[in-house]
N, CA, C and O atoms as CSV, one atom per row, in Angstrom:
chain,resi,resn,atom,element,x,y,z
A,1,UNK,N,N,137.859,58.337,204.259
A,1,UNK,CA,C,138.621,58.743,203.096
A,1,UNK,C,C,137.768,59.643,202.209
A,1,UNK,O,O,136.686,59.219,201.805
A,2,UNK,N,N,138.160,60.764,201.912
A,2,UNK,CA,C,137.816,61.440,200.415
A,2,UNK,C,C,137.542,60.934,199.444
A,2,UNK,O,O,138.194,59.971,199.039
A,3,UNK,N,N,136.500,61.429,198.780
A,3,UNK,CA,C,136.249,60.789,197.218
A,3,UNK,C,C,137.183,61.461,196.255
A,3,UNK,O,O,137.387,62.671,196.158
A,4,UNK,N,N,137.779,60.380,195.481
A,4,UNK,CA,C,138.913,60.856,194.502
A,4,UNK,C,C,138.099,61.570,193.289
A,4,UNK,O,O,136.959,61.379,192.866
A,5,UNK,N,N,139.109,62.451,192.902
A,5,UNK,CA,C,138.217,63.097,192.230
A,5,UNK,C,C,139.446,62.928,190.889
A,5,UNK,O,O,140.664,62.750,190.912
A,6,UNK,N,N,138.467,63.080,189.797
A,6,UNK,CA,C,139.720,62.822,188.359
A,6,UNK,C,C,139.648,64.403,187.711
A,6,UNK,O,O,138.666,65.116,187.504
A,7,UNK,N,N,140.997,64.630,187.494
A,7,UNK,CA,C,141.491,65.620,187.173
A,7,UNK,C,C,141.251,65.612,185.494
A,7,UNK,O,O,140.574,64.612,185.251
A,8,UNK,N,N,141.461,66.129,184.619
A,8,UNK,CA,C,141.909,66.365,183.276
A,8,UNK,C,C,142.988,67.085,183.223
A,8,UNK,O,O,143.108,68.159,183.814
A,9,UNK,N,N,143.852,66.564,182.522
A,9,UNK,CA,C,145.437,67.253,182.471
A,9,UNK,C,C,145.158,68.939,181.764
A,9,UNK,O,O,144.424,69.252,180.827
A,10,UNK,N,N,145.808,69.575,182.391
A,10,UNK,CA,C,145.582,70.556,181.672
A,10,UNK,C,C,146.542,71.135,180.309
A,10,UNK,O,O,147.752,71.180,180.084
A,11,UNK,N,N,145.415,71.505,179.620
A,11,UNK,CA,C,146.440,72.044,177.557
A,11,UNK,C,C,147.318,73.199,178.200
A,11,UNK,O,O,146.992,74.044,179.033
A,12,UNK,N,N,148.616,72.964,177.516
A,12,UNK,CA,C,149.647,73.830,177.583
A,12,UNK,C,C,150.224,74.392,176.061
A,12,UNK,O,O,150.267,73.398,175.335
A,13,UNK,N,N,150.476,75.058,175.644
A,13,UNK,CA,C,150.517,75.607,174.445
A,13,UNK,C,C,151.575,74.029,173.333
A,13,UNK,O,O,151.562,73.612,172.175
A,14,UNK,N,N,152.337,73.689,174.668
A,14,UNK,CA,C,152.925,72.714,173.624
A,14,UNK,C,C,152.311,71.371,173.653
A,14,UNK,O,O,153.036,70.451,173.277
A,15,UNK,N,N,151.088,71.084,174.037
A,15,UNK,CA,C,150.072,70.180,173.777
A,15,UNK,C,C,149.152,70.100,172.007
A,15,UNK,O,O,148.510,71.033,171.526
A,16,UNK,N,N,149.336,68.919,171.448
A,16,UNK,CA,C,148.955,68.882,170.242
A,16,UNK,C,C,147.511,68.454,170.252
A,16,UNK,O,O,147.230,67.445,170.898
A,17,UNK,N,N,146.491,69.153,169.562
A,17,UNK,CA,C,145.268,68.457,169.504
A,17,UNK,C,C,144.962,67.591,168.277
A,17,UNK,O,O,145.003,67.871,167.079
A,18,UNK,N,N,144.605,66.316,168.999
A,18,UNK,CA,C,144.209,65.470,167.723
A,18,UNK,C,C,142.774,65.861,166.679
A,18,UNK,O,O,141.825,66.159,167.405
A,19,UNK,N,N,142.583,65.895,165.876
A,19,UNK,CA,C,142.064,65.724,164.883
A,19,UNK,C,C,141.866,64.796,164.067
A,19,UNK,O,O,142.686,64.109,163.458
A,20,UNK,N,N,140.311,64.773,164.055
A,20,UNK,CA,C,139.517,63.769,163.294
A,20,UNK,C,C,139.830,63.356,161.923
A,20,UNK,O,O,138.709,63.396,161.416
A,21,UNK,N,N,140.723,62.944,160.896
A,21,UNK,CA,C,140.522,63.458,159.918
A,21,UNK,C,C,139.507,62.513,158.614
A,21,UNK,O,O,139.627,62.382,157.396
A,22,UNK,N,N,138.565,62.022,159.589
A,22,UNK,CA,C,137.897,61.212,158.474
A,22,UNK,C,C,136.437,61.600,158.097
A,22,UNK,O,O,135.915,61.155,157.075
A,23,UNK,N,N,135.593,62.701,159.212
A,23,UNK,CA,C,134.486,63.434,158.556
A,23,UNK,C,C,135.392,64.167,157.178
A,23,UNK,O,O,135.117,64.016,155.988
A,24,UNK,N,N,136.694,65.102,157.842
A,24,UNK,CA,C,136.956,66.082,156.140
A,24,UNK,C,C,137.383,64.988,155.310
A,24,UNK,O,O,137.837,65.541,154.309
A,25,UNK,N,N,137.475,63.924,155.188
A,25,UNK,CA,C,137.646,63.531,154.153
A,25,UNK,C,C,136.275,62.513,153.115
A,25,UNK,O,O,136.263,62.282,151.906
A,26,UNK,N,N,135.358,62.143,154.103
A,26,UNK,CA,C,133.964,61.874,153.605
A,26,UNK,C,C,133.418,63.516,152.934
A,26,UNK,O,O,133.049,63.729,151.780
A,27,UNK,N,N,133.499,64.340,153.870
A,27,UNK,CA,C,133.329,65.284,153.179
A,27,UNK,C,C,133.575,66.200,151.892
A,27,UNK,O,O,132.744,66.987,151.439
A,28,UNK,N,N,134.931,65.955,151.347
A,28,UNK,CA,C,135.585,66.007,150.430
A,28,UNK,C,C,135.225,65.425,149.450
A,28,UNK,O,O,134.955,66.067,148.434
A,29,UNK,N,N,135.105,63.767,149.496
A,29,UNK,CA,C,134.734,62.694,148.888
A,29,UNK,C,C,133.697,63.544,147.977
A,29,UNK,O,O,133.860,63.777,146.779
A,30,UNK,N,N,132.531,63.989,148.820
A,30,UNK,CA,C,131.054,63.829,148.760
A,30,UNK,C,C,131.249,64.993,147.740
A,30,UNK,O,O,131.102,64.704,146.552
A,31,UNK,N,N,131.590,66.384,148.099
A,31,UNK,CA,C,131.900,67.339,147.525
A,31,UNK,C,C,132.110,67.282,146.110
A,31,UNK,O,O,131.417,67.849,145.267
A,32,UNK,N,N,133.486,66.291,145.828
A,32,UNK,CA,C,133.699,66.051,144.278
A,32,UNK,C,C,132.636,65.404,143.735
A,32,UNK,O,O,132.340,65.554,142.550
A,33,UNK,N,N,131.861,64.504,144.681
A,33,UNK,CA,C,131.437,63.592,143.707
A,33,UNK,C,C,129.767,64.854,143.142
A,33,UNK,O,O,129.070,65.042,142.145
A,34,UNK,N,N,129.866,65.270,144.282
A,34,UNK,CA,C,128.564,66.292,143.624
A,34,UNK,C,C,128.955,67.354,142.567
A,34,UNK,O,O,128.118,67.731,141.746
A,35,UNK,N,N,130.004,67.757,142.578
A,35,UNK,CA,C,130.777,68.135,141.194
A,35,UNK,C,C,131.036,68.158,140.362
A,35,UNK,O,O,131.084,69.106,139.577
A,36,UNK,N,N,131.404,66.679,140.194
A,36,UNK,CA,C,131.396,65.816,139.151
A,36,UNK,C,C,129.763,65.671,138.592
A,36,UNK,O,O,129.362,65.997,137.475
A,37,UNK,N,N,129.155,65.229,139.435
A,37,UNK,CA,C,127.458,65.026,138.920
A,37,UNK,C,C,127.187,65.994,137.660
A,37,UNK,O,O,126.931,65.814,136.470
A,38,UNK,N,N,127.414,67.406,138.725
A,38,UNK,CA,C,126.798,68.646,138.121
A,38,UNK,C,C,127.189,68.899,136.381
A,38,UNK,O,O,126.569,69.188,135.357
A,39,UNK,N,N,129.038,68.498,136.900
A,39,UNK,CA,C,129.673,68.910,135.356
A,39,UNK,C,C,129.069,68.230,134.501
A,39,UNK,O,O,128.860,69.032,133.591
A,40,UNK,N,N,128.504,66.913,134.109
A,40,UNK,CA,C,128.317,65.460,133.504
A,40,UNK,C,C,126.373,66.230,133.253
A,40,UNK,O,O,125.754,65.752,132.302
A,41,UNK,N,N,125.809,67.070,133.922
A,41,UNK,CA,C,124.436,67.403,133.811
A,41,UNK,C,C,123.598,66.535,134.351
A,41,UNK,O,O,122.524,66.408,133.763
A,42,UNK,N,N,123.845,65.660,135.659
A,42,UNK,CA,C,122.623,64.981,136.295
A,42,UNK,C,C,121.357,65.538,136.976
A,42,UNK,O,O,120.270,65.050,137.284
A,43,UNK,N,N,122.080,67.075,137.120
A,43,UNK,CA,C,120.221,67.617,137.513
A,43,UNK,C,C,119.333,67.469,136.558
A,43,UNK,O,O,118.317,66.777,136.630
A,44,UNK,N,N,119.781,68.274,135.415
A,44,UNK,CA,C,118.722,68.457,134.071
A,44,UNK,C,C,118.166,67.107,133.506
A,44,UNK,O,O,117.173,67.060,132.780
A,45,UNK,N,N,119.057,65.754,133.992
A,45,UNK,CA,C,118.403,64.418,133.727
A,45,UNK,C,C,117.510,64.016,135.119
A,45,UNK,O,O,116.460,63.417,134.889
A,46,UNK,N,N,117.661,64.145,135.781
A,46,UNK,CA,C,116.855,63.802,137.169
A,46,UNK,C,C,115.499,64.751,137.058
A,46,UNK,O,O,114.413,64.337,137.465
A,47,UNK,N,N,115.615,65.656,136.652
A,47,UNK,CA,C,114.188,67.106,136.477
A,47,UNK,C,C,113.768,66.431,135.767
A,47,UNK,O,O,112.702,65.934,136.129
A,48,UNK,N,N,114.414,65.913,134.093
A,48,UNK,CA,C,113.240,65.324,132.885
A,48,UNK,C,C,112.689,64.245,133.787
A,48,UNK,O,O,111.681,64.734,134.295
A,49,UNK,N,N,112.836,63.203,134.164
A,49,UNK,CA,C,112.994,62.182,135.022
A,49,UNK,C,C,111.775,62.278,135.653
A,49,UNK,O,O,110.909,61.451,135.369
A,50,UNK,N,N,111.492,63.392,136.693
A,50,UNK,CA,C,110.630,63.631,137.605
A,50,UNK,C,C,109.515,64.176,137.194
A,50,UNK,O,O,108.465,64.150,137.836
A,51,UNK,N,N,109.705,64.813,135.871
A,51,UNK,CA,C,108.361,65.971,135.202
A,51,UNK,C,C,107.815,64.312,134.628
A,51,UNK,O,O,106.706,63.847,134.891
A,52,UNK,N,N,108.594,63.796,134.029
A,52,UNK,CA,C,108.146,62.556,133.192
A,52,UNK,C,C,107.394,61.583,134.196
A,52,UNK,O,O,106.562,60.820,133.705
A,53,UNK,N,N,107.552,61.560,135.149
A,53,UNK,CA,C,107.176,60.453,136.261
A,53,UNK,C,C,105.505,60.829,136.873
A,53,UNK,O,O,104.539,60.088,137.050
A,54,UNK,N,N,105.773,62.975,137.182
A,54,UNK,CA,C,104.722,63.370,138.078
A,54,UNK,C,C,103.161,63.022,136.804
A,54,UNK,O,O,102.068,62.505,137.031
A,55,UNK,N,N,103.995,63.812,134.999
A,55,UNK,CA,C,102.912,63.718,133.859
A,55,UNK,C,C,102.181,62.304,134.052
A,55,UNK,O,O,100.971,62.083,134.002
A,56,UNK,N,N,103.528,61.149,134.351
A,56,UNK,CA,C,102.427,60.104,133.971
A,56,UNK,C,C,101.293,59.583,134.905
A,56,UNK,O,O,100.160,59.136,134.724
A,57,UNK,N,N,102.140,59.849,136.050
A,57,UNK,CA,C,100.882,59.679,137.039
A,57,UNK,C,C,99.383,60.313,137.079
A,57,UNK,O,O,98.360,59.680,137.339
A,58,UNK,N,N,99.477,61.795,136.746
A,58,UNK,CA,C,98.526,62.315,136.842
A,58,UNK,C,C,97.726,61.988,135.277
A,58,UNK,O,O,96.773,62.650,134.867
A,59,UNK,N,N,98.166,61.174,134.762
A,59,UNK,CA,C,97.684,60.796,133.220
A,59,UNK,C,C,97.529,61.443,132.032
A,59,UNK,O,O,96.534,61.509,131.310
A,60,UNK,N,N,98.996,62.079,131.858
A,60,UNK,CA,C,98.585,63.219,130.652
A,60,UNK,C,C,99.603,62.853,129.720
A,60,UNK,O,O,99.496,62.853,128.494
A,61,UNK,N,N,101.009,62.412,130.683
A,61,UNK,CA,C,102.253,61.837,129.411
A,61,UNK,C,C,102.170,60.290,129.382
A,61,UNK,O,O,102.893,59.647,128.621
């Protein structure tokens, strides 16, 4: 006997492809929420944050 061999059906234009839709929507998520951050000014608090952290270590603040 022959070894069976497995086919894959082949796409025909009226074949629908599924889609993932839960990376675009983590993605989305993530998007606003970095948005939101920005509007609210969490860089300019995270920078004081870090200048304040590197000064004290090196012993000057």
């Amino acid at each position: 006997m022959p070894p069976q061999v497995s086919r894959k059906p082949s796409r025909s234009s009226k074949t629908k492809v599924e889609v993932r839709r839960t990376p675009f929507v983590v993605i989305l998520v993530f998007t606003l929420l970095g948005i939101i951050g920005i509007a609210t000014g969490e860089p300019r608090r995270v920078l004081e944050q870090a200048v304040q952290v590197c000064l004290s270590c090196i012993g000057v603040g």
